[in-house]
PAZAPA-4460 file (N, C-alpha, C; in steps of 0.05 Angstrom, whole numbers, plus 32768, in hexadecimal, padded with zeros to 4 digits):
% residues 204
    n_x    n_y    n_z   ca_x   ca_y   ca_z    c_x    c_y    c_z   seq   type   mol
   76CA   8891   8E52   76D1   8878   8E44   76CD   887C   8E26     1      X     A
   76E0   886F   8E14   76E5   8874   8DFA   76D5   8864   8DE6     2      X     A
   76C5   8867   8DD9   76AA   8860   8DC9   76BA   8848   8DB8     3      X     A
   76B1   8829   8DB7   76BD   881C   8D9A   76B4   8825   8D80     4      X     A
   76B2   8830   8D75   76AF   8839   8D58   769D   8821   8D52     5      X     A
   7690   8826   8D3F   7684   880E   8D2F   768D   8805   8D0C     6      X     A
   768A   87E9   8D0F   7697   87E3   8CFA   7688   87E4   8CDA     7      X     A
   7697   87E4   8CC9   7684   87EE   8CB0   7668   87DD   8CB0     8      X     A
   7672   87BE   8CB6   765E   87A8   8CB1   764D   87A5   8CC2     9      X     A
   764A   87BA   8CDE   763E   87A9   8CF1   761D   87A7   8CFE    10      X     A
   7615   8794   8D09   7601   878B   8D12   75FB   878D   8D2C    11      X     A
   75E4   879F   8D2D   75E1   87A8   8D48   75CC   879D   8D5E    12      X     A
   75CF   8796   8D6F   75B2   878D   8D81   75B7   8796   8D9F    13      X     A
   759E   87A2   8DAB   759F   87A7   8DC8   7593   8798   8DD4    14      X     A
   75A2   8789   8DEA   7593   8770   8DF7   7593   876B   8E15    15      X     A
   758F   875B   8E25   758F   875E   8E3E   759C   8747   8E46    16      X     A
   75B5   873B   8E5D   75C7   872E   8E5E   75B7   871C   8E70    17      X     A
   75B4   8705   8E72   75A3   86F5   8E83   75BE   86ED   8EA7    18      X     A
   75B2   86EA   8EBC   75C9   86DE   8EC7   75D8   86C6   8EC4    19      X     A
   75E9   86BB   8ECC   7602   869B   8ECA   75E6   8689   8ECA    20      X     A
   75DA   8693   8EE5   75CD   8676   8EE4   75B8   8671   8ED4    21      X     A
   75A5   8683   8EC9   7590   8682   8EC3   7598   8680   8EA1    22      X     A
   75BB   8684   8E95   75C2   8680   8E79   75CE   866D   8E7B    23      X     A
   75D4   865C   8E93   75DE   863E   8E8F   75C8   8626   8E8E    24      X     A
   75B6   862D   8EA4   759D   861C   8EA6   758F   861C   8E83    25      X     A
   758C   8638   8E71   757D   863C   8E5B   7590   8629   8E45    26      X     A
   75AC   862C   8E49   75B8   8622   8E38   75B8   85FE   8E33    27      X     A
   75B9   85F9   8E4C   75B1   85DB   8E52   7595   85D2   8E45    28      X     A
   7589   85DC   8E4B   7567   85DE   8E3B   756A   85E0   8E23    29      X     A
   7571   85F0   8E0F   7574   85EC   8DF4   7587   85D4   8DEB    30      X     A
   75A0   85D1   8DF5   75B1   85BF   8DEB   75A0   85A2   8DF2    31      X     A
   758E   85A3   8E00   757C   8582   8E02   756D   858A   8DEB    32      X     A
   7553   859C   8DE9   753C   85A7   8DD5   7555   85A1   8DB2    33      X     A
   756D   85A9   8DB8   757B   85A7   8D96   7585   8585   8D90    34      X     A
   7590   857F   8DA7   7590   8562   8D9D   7581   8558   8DA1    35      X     A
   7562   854E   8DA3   754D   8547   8D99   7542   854A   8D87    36      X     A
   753B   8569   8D7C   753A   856C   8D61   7548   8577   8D4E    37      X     A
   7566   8572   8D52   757C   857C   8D3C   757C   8590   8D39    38      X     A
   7578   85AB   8D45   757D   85CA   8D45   7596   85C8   8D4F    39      X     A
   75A0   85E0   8D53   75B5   85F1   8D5A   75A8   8603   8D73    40      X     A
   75BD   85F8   8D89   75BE   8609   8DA6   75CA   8627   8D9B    41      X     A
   75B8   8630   8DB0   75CB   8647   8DB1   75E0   8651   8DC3    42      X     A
   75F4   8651   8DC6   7607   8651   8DD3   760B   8660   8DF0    43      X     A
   760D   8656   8DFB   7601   865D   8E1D   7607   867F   8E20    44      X     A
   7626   868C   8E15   762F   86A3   8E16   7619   86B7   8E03    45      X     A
   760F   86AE   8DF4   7602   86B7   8DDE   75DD   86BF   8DEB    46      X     A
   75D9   86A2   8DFE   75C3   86B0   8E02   75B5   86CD   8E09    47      X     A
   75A2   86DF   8E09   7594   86F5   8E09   7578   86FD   8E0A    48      X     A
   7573   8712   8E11   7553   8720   8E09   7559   8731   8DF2    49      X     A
   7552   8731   8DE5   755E   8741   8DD5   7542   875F   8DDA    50      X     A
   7548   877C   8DDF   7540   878B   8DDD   753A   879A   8DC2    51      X     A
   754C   879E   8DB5   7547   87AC   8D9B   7565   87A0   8D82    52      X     A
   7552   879B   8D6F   7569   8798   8D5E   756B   87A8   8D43    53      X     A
   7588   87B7   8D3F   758B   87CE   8D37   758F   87BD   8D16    54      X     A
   759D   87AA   8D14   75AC   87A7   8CFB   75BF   87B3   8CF0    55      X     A
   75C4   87BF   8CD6   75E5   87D2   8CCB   75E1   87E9   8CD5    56      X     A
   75E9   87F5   8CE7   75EE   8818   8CF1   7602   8826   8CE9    57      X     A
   75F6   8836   8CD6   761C   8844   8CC8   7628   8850   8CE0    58      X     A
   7644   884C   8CDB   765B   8852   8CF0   7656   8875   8CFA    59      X     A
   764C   8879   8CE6   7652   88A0   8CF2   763B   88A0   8D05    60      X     A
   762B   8893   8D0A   7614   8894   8D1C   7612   888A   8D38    61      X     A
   762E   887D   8D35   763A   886C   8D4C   7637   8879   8D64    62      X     A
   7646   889F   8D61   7643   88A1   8D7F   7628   88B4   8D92    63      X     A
   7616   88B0   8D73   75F5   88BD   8D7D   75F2   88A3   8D91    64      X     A
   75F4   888F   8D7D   75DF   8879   8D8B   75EA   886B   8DA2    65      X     A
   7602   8866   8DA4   760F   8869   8DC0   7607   887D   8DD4    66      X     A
   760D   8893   8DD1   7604   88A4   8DE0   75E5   88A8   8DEC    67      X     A
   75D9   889F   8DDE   75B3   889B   8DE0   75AD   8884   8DF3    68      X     A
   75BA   886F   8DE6   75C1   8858   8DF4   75C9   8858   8E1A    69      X     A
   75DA   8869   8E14   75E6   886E   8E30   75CC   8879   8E47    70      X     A
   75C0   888A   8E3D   75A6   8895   8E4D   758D   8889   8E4E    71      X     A
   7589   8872   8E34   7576   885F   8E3A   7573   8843   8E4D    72      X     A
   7592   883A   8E52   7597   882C   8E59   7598   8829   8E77    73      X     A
   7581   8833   8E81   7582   8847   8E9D   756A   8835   8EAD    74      X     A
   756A   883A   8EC3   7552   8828   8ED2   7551   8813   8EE1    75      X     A
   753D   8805   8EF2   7543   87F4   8EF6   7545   87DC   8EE5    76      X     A
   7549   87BE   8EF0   7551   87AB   8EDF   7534   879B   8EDD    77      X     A
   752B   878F   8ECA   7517   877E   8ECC   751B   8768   8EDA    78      X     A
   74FD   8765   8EE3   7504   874B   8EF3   74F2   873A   8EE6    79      X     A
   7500   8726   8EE6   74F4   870D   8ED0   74F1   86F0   8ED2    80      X     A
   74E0   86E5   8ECF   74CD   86D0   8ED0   74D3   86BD   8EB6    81      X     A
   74D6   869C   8EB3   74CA   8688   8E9E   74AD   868C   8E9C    82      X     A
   74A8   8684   8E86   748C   8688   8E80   7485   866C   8E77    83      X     A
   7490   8666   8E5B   7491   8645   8E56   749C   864D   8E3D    84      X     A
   749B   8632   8E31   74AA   862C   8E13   749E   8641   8DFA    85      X     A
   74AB   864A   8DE9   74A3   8661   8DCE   74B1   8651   8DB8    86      X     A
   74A3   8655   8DA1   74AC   8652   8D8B   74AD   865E   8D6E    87      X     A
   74B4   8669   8D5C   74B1   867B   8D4C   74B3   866D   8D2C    88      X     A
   74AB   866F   8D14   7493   867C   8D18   747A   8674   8D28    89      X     A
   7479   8656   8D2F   7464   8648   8D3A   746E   862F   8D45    90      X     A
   7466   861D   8D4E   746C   860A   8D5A   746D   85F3   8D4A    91      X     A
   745D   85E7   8D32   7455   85E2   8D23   746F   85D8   8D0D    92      X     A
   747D   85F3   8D07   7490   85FD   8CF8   74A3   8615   8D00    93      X     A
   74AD   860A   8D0F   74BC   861D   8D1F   74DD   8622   8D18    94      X     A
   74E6   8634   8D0E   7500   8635   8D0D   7518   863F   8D28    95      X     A
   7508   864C   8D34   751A   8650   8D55   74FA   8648   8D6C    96      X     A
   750D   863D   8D76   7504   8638   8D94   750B   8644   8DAE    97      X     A
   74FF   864D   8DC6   750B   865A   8DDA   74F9   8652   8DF5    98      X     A
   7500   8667   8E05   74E6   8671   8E17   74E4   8689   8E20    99      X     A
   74CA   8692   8E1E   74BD   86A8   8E25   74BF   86B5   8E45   100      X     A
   74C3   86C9   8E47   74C1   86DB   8E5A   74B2   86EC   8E67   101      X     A
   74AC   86EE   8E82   7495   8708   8E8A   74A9   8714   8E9B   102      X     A
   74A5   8736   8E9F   74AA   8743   8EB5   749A   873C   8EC8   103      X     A
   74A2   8740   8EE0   748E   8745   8EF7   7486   876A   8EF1   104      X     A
   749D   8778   8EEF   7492   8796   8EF3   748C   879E   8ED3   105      X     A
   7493   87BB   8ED5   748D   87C6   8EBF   74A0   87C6   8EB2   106      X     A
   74BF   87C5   8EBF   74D8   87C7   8EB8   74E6   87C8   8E9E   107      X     A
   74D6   87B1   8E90   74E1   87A8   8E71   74CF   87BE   8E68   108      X     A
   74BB   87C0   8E65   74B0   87D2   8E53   74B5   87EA   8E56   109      X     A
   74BA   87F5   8E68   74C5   8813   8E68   74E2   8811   8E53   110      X     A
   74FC   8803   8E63   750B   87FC   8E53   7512   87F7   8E35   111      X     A
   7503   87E4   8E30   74FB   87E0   8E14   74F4   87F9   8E06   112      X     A
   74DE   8805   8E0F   74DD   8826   8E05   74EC   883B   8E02   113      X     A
   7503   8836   8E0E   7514   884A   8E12   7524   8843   8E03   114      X     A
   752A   882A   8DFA   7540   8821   8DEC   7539   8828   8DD1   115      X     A
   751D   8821   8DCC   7516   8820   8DA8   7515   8847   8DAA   116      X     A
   7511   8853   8DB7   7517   886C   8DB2   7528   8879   8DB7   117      X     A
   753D   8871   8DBD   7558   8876   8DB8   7561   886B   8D9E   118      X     A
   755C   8858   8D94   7562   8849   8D7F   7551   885D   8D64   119      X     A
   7548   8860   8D66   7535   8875   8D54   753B   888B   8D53   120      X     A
   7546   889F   8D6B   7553   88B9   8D63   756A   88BA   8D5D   121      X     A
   7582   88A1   8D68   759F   88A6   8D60   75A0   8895   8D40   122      X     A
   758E   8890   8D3B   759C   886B   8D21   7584   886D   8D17   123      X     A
   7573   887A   8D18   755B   8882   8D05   754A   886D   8D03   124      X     A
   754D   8855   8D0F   753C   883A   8D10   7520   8837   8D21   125      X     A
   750E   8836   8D04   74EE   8839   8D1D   74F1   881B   8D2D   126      X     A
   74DE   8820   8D3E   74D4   8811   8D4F   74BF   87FC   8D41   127      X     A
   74CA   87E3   8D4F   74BF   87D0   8D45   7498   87D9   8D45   128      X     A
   748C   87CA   8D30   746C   87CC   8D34   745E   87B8   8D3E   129      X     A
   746C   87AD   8D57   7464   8797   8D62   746A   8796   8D80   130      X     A
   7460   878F   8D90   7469   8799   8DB4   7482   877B   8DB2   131      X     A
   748D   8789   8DC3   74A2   8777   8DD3   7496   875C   8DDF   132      X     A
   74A2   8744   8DD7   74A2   8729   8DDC   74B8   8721   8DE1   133      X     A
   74B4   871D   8DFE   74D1   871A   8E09   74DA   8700   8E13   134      X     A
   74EF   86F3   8E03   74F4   86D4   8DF6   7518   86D4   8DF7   135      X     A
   7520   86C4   8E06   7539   86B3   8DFA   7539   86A4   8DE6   136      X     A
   7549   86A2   8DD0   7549   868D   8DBF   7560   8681   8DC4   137      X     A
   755D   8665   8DC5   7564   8649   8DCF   756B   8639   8DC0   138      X     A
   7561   8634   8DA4   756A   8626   8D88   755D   862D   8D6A   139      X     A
   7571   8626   8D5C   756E   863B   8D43   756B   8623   8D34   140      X     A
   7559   8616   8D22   7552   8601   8D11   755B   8603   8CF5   141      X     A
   7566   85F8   8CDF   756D   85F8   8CC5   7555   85F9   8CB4   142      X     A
   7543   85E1   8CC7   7527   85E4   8CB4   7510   85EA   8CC4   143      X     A
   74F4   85F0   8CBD   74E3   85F0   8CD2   74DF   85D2   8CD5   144      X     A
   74D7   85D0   8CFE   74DE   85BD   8D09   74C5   85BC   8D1A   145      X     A
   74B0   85AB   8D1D   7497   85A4   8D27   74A9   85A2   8D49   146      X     A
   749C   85B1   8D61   74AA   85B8   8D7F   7491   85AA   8D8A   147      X     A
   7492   8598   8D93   747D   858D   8DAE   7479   85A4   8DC3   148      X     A
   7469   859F   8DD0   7463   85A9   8DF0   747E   85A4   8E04   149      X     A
   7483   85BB   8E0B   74A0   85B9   8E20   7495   85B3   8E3A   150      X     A
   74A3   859B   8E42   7499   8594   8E5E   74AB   859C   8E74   151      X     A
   74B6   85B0   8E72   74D0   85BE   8E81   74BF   85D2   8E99   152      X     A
   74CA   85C6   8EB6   74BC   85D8   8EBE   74BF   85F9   8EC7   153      X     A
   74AE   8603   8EBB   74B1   862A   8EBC   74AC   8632   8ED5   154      X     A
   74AC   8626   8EE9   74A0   8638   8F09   74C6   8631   8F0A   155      X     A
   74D3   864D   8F11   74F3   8654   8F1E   74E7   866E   8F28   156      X     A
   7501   8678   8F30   74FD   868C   8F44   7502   86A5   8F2D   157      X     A
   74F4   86BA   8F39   7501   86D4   8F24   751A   86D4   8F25   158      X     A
   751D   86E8   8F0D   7542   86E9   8F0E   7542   8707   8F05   159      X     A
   7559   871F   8F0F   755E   8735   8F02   7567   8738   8EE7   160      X     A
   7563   8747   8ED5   7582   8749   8EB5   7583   8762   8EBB   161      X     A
   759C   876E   8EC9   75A2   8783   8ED5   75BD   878F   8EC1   162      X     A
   75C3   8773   8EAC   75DA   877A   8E9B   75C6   8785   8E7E   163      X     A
   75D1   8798   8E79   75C6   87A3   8E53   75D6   87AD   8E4D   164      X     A
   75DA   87A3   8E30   75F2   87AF   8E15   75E4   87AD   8DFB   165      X     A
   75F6   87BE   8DF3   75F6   87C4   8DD7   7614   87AC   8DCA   166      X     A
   7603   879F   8DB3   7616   8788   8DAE   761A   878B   8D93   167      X     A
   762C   8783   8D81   7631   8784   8D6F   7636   8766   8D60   168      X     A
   7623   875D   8D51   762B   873C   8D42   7634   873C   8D2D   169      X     A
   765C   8725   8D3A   7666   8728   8D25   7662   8701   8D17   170      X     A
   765E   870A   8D0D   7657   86EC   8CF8   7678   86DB   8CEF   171      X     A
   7671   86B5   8CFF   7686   86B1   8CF8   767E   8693   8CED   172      X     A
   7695   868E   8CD7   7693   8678   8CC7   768F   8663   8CD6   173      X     A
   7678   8658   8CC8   7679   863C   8CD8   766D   863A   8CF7   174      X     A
   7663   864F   8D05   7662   8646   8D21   764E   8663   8D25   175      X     A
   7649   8664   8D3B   7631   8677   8D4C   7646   8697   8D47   176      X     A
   762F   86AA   8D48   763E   86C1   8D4B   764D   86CD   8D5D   177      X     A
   7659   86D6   8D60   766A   86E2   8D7D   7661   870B   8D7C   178      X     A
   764F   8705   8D9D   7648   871F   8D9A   7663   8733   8DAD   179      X     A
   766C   8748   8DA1   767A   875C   8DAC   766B   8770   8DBA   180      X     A
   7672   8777   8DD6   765D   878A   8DE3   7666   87AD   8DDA   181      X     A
   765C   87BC   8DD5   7669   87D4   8DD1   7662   87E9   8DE0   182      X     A
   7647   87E2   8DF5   7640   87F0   8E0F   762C   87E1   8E1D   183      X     A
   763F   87E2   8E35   762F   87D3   8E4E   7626   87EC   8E61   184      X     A
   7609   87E5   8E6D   7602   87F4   8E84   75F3   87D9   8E8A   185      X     A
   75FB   87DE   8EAB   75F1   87D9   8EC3   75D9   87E7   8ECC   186      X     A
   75BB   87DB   8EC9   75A4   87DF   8ED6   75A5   87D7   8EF0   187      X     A
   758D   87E6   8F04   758F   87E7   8F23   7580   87CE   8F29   188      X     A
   7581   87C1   8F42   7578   87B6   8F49   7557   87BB   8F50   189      X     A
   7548   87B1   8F4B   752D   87B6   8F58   7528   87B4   8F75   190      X     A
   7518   87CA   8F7D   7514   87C8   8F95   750D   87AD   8F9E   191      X     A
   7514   87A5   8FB5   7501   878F   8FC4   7511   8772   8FC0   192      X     A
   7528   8777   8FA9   7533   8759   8F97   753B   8758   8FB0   193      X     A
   7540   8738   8FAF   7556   8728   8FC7   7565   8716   8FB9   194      X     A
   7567   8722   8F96   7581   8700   8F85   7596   871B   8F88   195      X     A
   75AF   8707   8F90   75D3   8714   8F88   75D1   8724   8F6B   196      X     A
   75D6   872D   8F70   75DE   873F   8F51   75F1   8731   8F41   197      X     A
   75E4   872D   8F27   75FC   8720   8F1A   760C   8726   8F08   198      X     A
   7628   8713   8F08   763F   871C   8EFC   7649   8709   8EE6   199      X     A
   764B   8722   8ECE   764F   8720   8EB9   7663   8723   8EA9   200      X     A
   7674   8716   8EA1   7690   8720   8E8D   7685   873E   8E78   201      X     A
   7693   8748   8E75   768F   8763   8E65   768C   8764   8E4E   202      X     A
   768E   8749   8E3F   7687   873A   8E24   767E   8729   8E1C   203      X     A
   7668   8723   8E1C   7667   8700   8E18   7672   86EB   8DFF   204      X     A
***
Protein backbone atom coordinates (compact mmCIF):
# COMPACT_ATOMS: atom_id res chain seq x y z
CA UNK A 1 0.00 0.00 0.00
CA UNK A 2 1.18 3.46 -1.20
CA UNK A 3 2.38 5.89 1.70
CA UNK A 4 0.28 9.57 1.66
CA UNK A 5 3.17 11.79 1.59
CA UNK A 6 3.00 14.47 4.11
CA UNK A 7 2.09 17.83 3.66
CA UNK A 8 4.50 20.81 4.10
CA UNK A 9 2.16 22.25 6.97
CA UNK A 10 1.22 19.25 8.72
CA UNK A 11 0.20 18.28 12.22
CA UNK A 12 0.72 15.11 13.51
CA UNK A 13 -1.00 13.01 16.42
CA UNK A 14 -1.22 9.20 17.19
CA UNK A 15 -4.38 8.35 18.80
CA UNK A 16 -6.67 5.57 19.56
CA UNK A 17 -10.27 5.45 17.78
CA UNK A 18 -12.92 4.96 20.55
CA UNK A 19 -16.00 2.56 19.39
CA UNK A 20 -19.73 4.16 17.72
CA UNK A 21 -21.07 3.64 20.92
CA UNK A 22 -18.87 4.63 23.45
CA UNK A 23 -18.08 8.15 20.81
CA UNK A 24 -21.76 8.77 20.60
CA UNK A 25 -22.67 8.29 24.30
CA UNK A 26 -19.16 10.75 25.02
CA UNK A 27 -20.39 13.11 22.48
CA UNK A 28 -23.81 13.54 24.01
CA UNK A 29 -22.04 14.25 27.39
CA UNK A 30 -20.05 17.13 26.26
CA UNK A 31 -22.71 18.76 23.98
CA UNK A 32 -24.92 18.95 27.52
CA UNK A 33 -21.37 19.90 29.84
CA UNK A 34 -20.95 22.90 26.55
CA UNK A 35 -24.32 24.22 26.65
CA UNK A 36 -24.32 24.80 30.25
CA UNK A 37 -21.19 26.39 30.31
CA UNK A 38 -20.72 27.89 26.83
CA UNK A 39 -17.66 25.72 25.59
CA UNK A 40 -17.41 24.09 22.41
CA UNK A 41 -18.24 20.21 21.94
CA UNK A 42 -16.08 18.33 20.43
CA UNK A 43 -17.40 16.81 17.58
CA UNK A 44 -18.44 13.24 17.96
CA UNK A 45 -16.09 12.13 14.68
CA UNK A 46 -13.26 13.99 16.30
CA UNK A 47 -13.41 12.38 19.53
CA UNK A 48 -9.96 10.30 20.72
CA UNK A 49 -7.15 9.12 23.14
CA UNK A 50 -4.76 10.74 21.89
CA UNK A 51 -1.36 8.58 22.24
CA UNK A 52 1.38 10.78 21.10
CA UNK A 53 1.38 14.07 19.54
CA UNK A 54 4.02 14.71 16.95
CA UNK A 55 3.23 18.33 15.73
CA UNK A 56 5.20 19.69 12.16
CA UNK A 57 7.16 16.46 10.81
CA UNK A 58 9.20 17.47 7.77
CA UNK A 59 7.88 15.59 4.77
CA UNK A 60 11.27 13.70 3.97
CA UNK A 61 10.79 11.87 7.29
CA UNK A 62 7.43 10.77 6.31
CA UNK A 63 8.37 7.36 5.28
CA UNK A 64 10.76 6.52 8.51
CA UNK A 65 7.94 7.36 10.67
CA UNK A 66 5.37 5.53 8.86
CA UNK A 67 7.27 2.75 8.62
CA UNK A 68 8.14 2.70 12.60
CA UNK A 69 4.67 3.36 13.05
CA UNK A 70 3.68 0.34 11.23
CA UNK A 71 5.63 -2.08 13.78
CA UNK A 72 4.59 -0.17 16.78
CA UNK A 73 1.22 -0.29 16.14
CA UNK A 74 1.16 -3.99 17.00
CA UNK A 75 -0.59 -5.80 19.99
CA UNK A 76 -3.35 -6.27 21.64
CA UNK A 77 -6.11 -3.52 22.00
CA UNK A 78 -6.66 -1.86 25.38
CA UNK A 79 -9.39 -2.54 27.20
CA UNK A 80 -10.92 0.38 28.79
CA UNK A 81 -12.88 1.61 31.57
CA UNK A 82 -14.72 5.48 32.61
CA UNK A 83 -13.04 6.59 35.43
CA UNK A 84 -14.98 10.00 36.03
CA UNK A 85 -14.94 13.63 34.93
CA UNK A 86 -11.04 15.46 34.17
CA UNK A 87 -10.29 18.84 33.72
CA UNK A 88 -7.24 20.69 32.59
CA UNK A 89 -5.58 22.88 33.77
CA UNK A 90 -7.79 22.38 36.91
CA UNK A 91 -11.23 22.40 37.64
CA UNK A 92 -11.29 25.70 39.13
CA UNK A 93 -10.10 27.17 35.69
CA UNK A 94 -10.35 24.86 33.28
CA UNK A 95 -10.00 25.37 29.63
CA UNK A 96 -10.89 21.64 28.28
CA UNK A 97 -12.95 19.33 29.98
CA UNK A 98 -13.21 15.44 29.42
CA UNK A 99 -13.04 12.10 31.05
CA UNK A 100 -10.45 10.07 32.21
CA UNK A 101 -9.55 6.61 31.48
CA UNK A 102 -8.09 3.28 33.06
CA UNK A 103 -6.88 0.12 31.32
CA UNK A 104 -7.86 -2.94 32.93
CA UNK A 105 -4.42 -4.60 31.47
CA UNK A 106 -1.19 -3.39 30.74
CA UNK A 107 -2.16 -2.88 27.12
CA UNK A 108 -2.04 1.02 26.88
CA UNK A 109 1.18 1.24 28.43
CA UNK A 110 3.13 -1.09 26.52
CA UNK A 111 1.53 0.60 23.51
CA UNK A 112 2.02 4.01 24.41
CA UNK A 113 5.74 2.97 24.69
CA UNK A 114 6.12 1.74 21.60
CA UNK A 115 4.58 4.50 19.98
CA UNK A 116 6.70 7.43 21.72
CA UNK A 117 9.64 5.29 20.51
CA UNK A 118 8.89 4.98 17.31
CA UNK A 119 8.19 8.56 17.27
CA UNK A 120 11.68 9.33 18.56
CA UNK A 121 13.72 7.26 16.18
CA UNK A 122 11.83 8.06 12.82
CA UNK A 123 10.78 12.17 13.63
CA UNK A 124 13.42 12.71 16.24
CA UNK A 125 10.62 13.71 18.86
CA UNK A 126 11.52 12.91 22.63
CA UNK A 127 9.10 11.49 24.66
CA UNK A 128 6.94 13.35 26.65
CA UNK A 129 8.48 13.92 30.54
CA UNK A 130 5.34 13.03 31.92
CA UNK A 131 3.49 9.39 32.03
CA UNK A 132 0.51 8.97 29.97
CA UNK A 133 -2.96 10.29 31.23
CA UNK A 134 -5.37 8.82 29.39
CA UNK A 135 -8.42 11.34 28.72
CA UNK A 136 -10.96 12.18 26.00
CA UNK A 137 -11.46 15.71 25.60
CA UNK A 138 -15.08 16.63 25.41
CA UNK A 139 -15.03 20.59 25.34
CA UNK A 140 -12.69 23.20 24.56
CA UNK A 141 -13.53 26.66 26.55
CA UNK A 142 -12.62 30.29 25.11
CA UNK A 143 -12.00 31.28 28.67
CA UNK A 144 -11.08 29.46 31.81
CA UNK A 145 -14.41 28.13 33.09
CA UNK A 146 -15.01 27.15 36.95
CA UNK A 147 -16.47 22.83 36.13
CA UNK A 148 -18.60 21.55 39.12
CA UNK A 149 -18.53 17.93 40.18
CA UNK A 150 -19.88 15.61 37.27
CA UNK A 151 -22.70 13.67 38.39
CA UNK A 152 -22.57 11.37 35.32
CA UNK A 153 -22.58 7.98 36.09
CA UNK A 154 -18.90 6.20 35.38
CA UNK A 155 -19.81 2.39 36.29
CA UNK A 156 -20.39 1.11 32.00
CA UNK A 157 -19.05 -1.83 30.81
CA UNK A 158 -15.41 -1.99 29.40
CA UNK A 159 -15.03 -1.32 25.91
CA UNK A 160 -12.03 -2.36 23.35
CA UNK A 161 -10.00 0.70 21.00
CA UNK A 162 -8.80 -1.90 18.74
CA UNK A 163 -8.72 1.06 15.97
CA UNK A 164 -5.10 3.24 16.00
CA UNK A 165 -3.89 5.89 13.47
CA UNK A 166 -1.65 8.18 12.69
CA UNK A 167 -3.79 11.47 11.95
CA UNK A 168 -2.92 14.46 10.41
CA UNK A 169 -4.84 18.07 11.62
CA UNK A 170 -5.96 20.02 9.02
CA UNK A 171 -7.22 23.31 10.49
CA UNK A 172 -10.42 24.82 9.19
CA UNK A 173 -11.90 28.35 9.20
CA UNK A 174 -14.35 28.83 11.45
CA UNK A 175 -15.23 25.28 12.69
CA UNK A 176 -13.40 22.08 14.44
CA UNK A 177 -10.50 20.54 12.67
CA UNK A 178 -10.92 17.69 10.32
CA UNK A 179 -8.48 14.90 11.10
CA UNK A 180 -7.13 12.91 7.87
CA UNK A 181 -6.00 9.34 8.74
CA UNK A 182 -2.67 8.50 6.99
CA UNK A 183 -2.26 4.93 8.76
CA UNK A 184 -4.62 2.76 10.24
CA UNK A 185 -3.74 -0.54 12.10
CA UNK A 186 -6.03 -2.81 13.61
CA UNK A 187 -5.02 -4.06 17.23
CA UNK A 188 -6.10 -7.69 18.42
CA UNK A 189 -8.64 -8.36 20.44
CA UNK A 190 -7.79 -9.31 24.06
CA UNK A 191 -8.02 -12.51 25.21
CA UNK A 192 -11.17 -13.37 27.18
CA UNK A 193 -13.20 -9.95 25.45
CA UNK A 194 -16.89 -10.89 24.76
CA UNK A 195 -17.74 -6.90 23.05
CA UNK A 196 -18.25 -7.19 18.89
CA UNK A 197 -15.38 -5.67 17.48
CA UNK A 198 -15.88 -2.43 16.30
CA UNK A 199 -16.45 -0.81 13.06
CA UNK A 200 -15.01 2.15 11.97
CA UNK A 201 -15.02 4.32 8.68
CA UNK A 202 -11.33 4.57 7.52
CA UNK A 203 -11.43 8.39 8.24
CA UNK A 204 -13.12 10.13 10.62
Amino acid sequence: MSATPLRPDNRLFVALDLPPAERRALAERGARLASELGGRPVPEANLHLTLAFLGRVPPDRGPDLLAALREALVGPAPRLELVGPIAFPRPARATVAGVELRDRTDALATLHRGVEEAVRRAAGIPPEDRPLRAHVTLVRFRRPTRIAPDASDDRERAFDCSRCALYDSHQVTGGPPRYQALLVATLEAPSGARDEPSSEDPDP
